[in-house]
N, C-alpha and C positions, 0 to 999 in steps of 0.2 A: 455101477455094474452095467453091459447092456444090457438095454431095453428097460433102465430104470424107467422111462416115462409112460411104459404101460403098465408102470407097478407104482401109483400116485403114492402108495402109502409105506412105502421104504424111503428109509432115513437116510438123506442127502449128507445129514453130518450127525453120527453117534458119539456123544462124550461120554465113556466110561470108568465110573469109578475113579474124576479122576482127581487129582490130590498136586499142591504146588505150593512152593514154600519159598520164601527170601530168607536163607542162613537156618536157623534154629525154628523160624515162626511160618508155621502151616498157615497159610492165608486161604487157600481154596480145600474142601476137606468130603474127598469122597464122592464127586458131584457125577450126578448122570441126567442128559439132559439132549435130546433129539431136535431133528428139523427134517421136515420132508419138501422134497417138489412143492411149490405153489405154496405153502404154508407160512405166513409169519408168526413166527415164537419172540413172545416179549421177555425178557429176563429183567427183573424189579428189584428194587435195595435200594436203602440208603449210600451215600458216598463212603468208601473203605470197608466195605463190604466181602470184596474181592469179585467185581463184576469186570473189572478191568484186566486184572491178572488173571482171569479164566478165559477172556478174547485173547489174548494177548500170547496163552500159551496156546490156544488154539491158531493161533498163526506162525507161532514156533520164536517170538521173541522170549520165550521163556521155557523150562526145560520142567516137565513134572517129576514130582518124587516117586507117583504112581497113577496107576489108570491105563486107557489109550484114549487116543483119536481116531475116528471112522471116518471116513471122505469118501463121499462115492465107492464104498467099499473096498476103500482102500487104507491100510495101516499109515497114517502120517505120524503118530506119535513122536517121531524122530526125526520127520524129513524138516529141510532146509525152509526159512520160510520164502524164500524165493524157487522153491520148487511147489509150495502150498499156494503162491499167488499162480503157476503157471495149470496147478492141479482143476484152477476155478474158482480160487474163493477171494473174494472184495472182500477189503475191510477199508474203513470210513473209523480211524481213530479219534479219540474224545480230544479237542482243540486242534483236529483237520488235519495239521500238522501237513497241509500243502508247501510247496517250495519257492518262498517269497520272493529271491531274486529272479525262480522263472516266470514268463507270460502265462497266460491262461490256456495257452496253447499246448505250447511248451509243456506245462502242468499234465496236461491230457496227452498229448504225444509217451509221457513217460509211463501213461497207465496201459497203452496201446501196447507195451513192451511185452506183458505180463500174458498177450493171446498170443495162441502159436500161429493164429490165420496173420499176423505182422500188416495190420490194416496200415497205410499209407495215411486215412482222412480219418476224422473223427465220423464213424455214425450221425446221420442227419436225425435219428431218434433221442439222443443225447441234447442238441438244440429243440428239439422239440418239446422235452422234458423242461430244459431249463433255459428260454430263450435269451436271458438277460445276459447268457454267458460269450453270447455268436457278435454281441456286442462289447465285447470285452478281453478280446482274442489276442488283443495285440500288447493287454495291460499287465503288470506284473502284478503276481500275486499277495507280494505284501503288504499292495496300496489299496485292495479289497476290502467293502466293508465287510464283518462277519458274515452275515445271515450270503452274500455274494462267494466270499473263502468256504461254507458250507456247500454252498451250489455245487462249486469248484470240485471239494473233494469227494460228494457224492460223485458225482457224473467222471470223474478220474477213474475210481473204482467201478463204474456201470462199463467205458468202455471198453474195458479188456472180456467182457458178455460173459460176467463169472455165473456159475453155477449156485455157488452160494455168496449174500452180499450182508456184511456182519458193521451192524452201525452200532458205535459208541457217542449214547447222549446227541443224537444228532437236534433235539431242538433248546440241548442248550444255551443261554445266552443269546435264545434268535429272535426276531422279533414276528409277532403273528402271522405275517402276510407268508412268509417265507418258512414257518413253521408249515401252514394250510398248502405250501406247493409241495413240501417233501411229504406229507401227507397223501395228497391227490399221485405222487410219482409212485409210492410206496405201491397204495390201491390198486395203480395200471401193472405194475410188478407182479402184485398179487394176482387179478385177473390173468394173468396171462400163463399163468401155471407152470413156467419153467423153473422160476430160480425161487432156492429155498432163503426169508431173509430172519435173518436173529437179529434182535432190535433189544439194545438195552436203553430202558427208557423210565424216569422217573413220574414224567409226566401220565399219569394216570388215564386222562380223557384219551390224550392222544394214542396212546396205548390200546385202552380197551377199544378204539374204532377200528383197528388196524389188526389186532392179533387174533389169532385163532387159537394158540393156547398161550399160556404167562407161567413162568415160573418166577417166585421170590426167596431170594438171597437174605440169609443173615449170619453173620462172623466167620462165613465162608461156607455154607450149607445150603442147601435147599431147604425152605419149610415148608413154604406152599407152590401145589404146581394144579393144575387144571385145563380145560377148556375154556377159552371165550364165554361160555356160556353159563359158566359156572363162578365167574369172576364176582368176588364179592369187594366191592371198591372200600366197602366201609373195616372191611379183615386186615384186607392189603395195609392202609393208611398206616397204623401203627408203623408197618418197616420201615415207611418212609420217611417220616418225621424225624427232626433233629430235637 
């Protein structure tokens, strides 16, 4: 809405009541769950949960049975998801799912698409976030080591300067050093109070240093939601365990 940013505490994205299904089998069941300006919200579950089919229909690759979608005060429940990446919102899906036969350029050129300013150069805040990438410009993307294809698909999603930026499992499979970067990139995100980010994230440390509130998923529900500050790591564990 205008002049959302002098109203911190309106929801950059409301998910209501919302409900999504594969055929016969309700996967996501009822869920309501918010994200404001500046805020990171963690969303927690084990794997088949339905943390994946609740981003996933929030970006309109899947269709609900029930519910809405809120965006910047705007009804997306139904829109296109290439009119929801132009609405503002990044998403960073679970295995990057970057474009291997394109450069790392190239990669980023195609996130550029998605802002209506039609930037020409990649943002010089993008290499400064993840330097290793300005070395890498000319590489394709399917000869990237992971924790690099992650760089990759983060900073793809940053430079079209979304509104909201919705990361699936981003430190899975990655190896520390490059966990601690998307970490510290997260933090400068946070600080800076523009963009609302949803962060589905198993890893629990990494989680509670970065969120401000966590909601946890089971068989497609919510059961526990809170503050930051209320986060009890030793309650959570049960969801997460296999």
């Amino acid at each position: 809405m205008p002049g959302w940013e002098q109203e911190p505490g309106w929801p950059m994205l409301a998910i209501e009541k919302l409900s999504v299904a594969y055929g016969e089998s309700l996967i996501v069941r009822d869920v309501d769950l918010s994200v404001s300006p500046g805020e990171v919200v963690c969303l927690m579950g084990r794997n088949g949960v339905g943390k994946t089919t609740l981003l996933k229909c929030v970006m309109g690759l899947l269709k609900p049975r029930s519910g809405r979608i809120v965006f910047d005060e705007k009804d997306l429940t139904h829109a296109s998801p290439d009119k929801r990446a132009r609405a503002g919102i990044g998403y960073v899906p679970q295995g990057r799912e970057i474009f291997p036969q394109l450069t790392v350029l190239e990669n980023l050129q195609v996130g550029m698409m998605a802002n209506h300013a039609r930037r020409r150069q990649v943002p010089e805040h993008i290499y400064d976030f993840f330097p290793k990438l300005r070395t890498l410009l000319a590489r394709k993307g399917g000869v990237l080591s992971g924790g690099e294809q992650q760089q990759l698909a983060i900073a793809r999603a940053m430079v079209a300067s979304p509104k909201l930026l919705i990361l699936d499992e981003p430190t899975e499979g990655i190896q520390p050093s490059v966990i601690s970067l998307i970490g510290k990139v997260l933090e400068e995100i946070k600080r800076d109070g523009k963009v609302a980010v949803l962060l589905v994230e198993q890893y629990v440390e990494f989680a509670s240093k970065l969120a401000d509130s966590y909601y946890v998923m089971e068989k497609g529900s919510i059961v526990m939601r809170g503050t930051a500050a209320e986060m009890d790591k030793e309650a959570i564990k049960p969801y997460l365990a296999f």
